[in-house]
C-alpha positions, 0 to 999 in steps of 0.5 A, spaced: 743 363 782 751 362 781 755 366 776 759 363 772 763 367 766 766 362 760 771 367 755 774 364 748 780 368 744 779 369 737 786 367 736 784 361 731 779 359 728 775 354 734 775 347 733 772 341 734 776 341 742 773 348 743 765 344 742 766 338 744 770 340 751 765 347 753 761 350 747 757 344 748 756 344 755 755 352 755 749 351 751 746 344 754 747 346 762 751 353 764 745 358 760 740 354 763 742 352 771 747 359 772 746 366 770 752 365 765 756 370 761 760 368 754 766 373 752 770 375 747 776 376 749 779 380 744 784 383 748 788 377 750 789 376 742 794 383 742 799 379 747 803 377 741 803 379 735 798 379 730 793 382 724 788 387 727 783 386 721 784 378 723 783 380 730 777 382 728 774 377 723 776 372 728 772 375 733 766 376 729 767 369 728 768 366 735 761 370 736 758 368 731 760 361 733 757 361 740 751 363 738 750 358 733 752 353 737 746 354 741 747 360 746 741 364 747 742 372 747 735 371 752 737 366 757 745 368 758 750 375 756 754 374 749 758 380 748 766 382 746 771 384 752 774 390 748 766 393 748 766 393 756 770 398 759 772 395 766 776 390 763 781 395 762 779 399 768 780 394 773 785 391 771 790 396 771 788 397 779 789 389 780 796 391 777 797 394 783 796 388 788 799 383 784 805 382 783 812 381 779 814 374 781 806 371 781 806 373 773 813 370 772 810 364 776 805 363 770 807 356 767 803 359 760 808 366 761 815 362 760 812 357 755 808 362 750 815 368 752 819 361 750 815 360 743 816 368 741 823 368 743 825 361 739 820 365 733 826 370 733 820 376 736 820 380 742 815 378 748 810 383 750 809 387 757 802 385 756 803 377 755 807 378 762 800 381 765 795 378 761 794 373 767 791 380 771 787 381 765 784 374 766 783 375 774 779 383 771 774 379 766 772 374 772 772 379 779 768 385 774 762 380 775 763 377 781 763 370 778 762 364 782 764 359 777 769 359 771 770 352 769 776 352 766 781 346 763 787 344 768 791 349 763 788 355 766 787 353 773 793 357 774 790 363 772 783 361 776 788 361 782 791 367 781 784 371 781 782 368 788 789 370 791 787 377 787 781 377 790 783 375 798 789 380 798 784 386 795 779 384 801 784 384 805 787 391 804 782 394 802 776 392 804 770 386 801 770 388 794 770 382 790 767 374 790 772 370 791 771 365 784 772 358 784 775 353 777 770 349 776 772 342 772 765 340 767 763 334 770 760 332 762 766 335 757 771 332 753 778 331 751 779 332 745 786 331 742 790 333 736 789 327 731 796 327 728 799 328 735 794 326 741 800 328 747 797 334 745 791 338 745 788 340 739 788 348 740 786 353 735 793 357 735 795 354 728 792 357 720 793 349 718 793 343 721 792 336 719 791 334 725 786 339 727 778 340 726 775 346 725 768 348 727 768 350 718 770 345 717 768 342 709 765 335 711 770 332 705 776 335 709 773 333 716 772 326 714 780 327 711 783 329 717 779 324 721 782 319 717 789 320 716 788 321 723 794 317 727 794 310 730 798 305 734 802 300 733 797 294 733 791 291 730 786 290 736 781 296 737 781 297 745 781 303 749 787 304 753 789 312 754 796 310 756 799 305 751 794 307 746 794 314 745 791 315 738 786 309 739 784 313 745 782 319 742 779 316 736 775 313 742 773 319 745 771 324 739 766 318 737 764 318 744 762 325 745 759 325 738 754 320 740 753 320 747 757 312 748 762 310 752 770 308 750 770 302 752 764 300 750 765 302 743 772 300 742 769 292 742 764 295 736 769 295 732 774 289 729 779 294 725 782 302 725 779 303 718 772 302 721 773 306 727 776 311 723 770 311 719 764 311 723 768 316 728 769 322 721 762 320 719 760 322 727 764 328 727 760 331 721 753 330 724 755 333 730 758 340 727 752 340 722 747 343 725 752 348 727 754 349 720 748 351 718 746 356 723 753 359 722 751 360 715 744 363 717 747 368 722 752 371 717 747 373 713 745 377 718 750 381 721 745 386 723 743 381 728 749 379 731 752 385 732 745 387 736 746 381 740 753 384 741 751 391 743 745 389 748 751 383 751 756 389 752 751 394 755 748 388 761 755 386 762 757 393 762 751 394 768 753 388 772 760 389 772 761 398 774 757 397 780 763 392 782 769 396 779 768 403 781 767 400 789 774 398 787 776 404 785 773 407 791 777 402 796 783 402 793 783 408 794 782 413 787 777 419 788 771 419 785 768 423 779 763 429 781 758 424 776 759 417 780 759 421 787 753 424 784 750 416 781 752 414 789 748 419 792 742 418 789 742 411 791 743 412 797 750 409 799 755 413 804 762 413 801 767 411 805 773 417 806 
């Protein structure tokens, strides 16, 4: 059965782009047709500045929000990166094979480093090196698959160069992965600046949807969402960006098509209208098994506990065999562990 290996960073609250372009998916597909695992990744949110008791609220959060949007503890690993020691272990061995010039190629190094920078704050060794890291959460577990938006392929293509350079040297250790784009997600786009992703980096947002969202406050933002010059509803992503995404959110939300909808409607008011009133419909559900899960944190702690242990068995095997080949000798435990199953080690 293909892996796959999906992460969310807990520097924002998610939003409706979040769900609509791969929670949805993740829920409906991946956990059913792949053995799939759903991180965390906490440690990708220290490589700017930040607020450790945030950090940990909207971790706990993003997890929670997986879980409400449909993943099933029984049929795919939900766990946060930080639980599981080998992402840390490898990544400081792939440290080793990669290189300076590979992490200043990185197109989100110069444009985050950039945004610090204007901030007037320092840019972390570690939002240098993240990328690795990323490369360490997806060859720890020998995932096929990581399906992944055009903004991360970069990263998916650095972990392949990873893999086929440390195979290379050291001997066949990891599964080369490939980025995958979901054939089904959705575009969803700031609707207060649709050239822009709606991303979940921003506290405040008028033109961002969070998955908490109060339906009033959905509906407001739907509705002060921007347009375009013109008074004929058509779909047209180029000229008509606006329109277009307003098109497309109402799309997703219920399983239509943009052209088709858009000669439903004779004005933007009533698009607008329909579009909120969608949206709100979709996030309900979600909403309320949110509510229930928090009033269980027992629960979801112990998803995350057995998460973190099955994600631990998948990926040790895979990073001590790195260990070995790179070259770093063996604790008397490992050799022993080794022994015992019957594998010769390589000297």
């Amino acid at each position: 059965m293909t892996r796959v290996f999906s992460g969310v960073k807990p520097t924002g609250h998610l939003t409706l782009g979040n769900y609509l372009g791969a929670m949805r998916r993740w829920a409906a597909v991946d956990q059913h047709e792949a053995d799939a695992l759903f991180c965390v990744v906490d440690l990708h949110a220290l490589t700017v500045d930040h607020d450790p008791a945030r950090v940990r609220r909207l971790s706990r959060q993003a997890a929670t929000l997986l879980l409400a949007s449909g993943l099933d503890p029984e049929r795919c690993t939900v766990f946060v990166q930080s639980h599981v020691d080998e992402h840390a272990r490898l990544s400081y061995v792939l440290e080793c094979v990669a290189t300076d010039g590979e992490m200043r190629r990185m197109i989100q190094y110069k444009e985050k480093a950039a945004r610090e920078q204007r901030r007037g704050g320092s840019v972390r060794l570690s939002l240098l090196t993240y990328p690795v890291l990323m490369a360490a959460d997806i060859l720890a577990y020998g995932a096929d698959e990581v399906p992944v938006g055009d903004d991360q392929r970069q990263h998916v293509e650095l972990a392949r160069d990873l893999a086929v350079r440390f195979n290379q040297r050291y001997g066949h250790t990891f599964v080369v992965p490939r980025a995958t784009r979901p054939e089904v997600a959705a575009r969803v786009m700031n609707l207060q600046d649709p050239a822009s992703k709606m991303g979940k980096s921003d506290d405040v947002g008028p033109g961002i949807v969070y998955l908490l969202d109060e339906p009033d406050v959905v509906r407001k933002k739907v509705m002060r969402a921007v347009t375009d010059s013109g008074r004929e509803v058509v779909y047209d992503r180029e000229g008509r960006p606006g329109l277009a995404n307003l098109l497309e959110i109402l799309a997703a939300c219920t399983g239509g098509e943009p052209e088709r909808l858009s000669g439903e409607y004779a004005s933007y008011g009533a698009l607008k209208k329909d579009t909120a009133e969608a949206v709100v419909e979709v996030l309900r559900p979600v909403q309320e098994r949110h509510r229930e899960l928090s009033a269980d944190p027992g629960y979801v702690d112990g998803v995350l506990r057995d998460g973190a242990e099955r994600a631990r068995g998948m990926a040790r095997p895979t990073v001590d065999a790195a260990y070995r080949a790179i070259g770093l000798l063996p604790a008397v435990e490992e050799e022993e562990e080794v022994a015992a199953a019957g594998v010769v080690l390589r000297v």
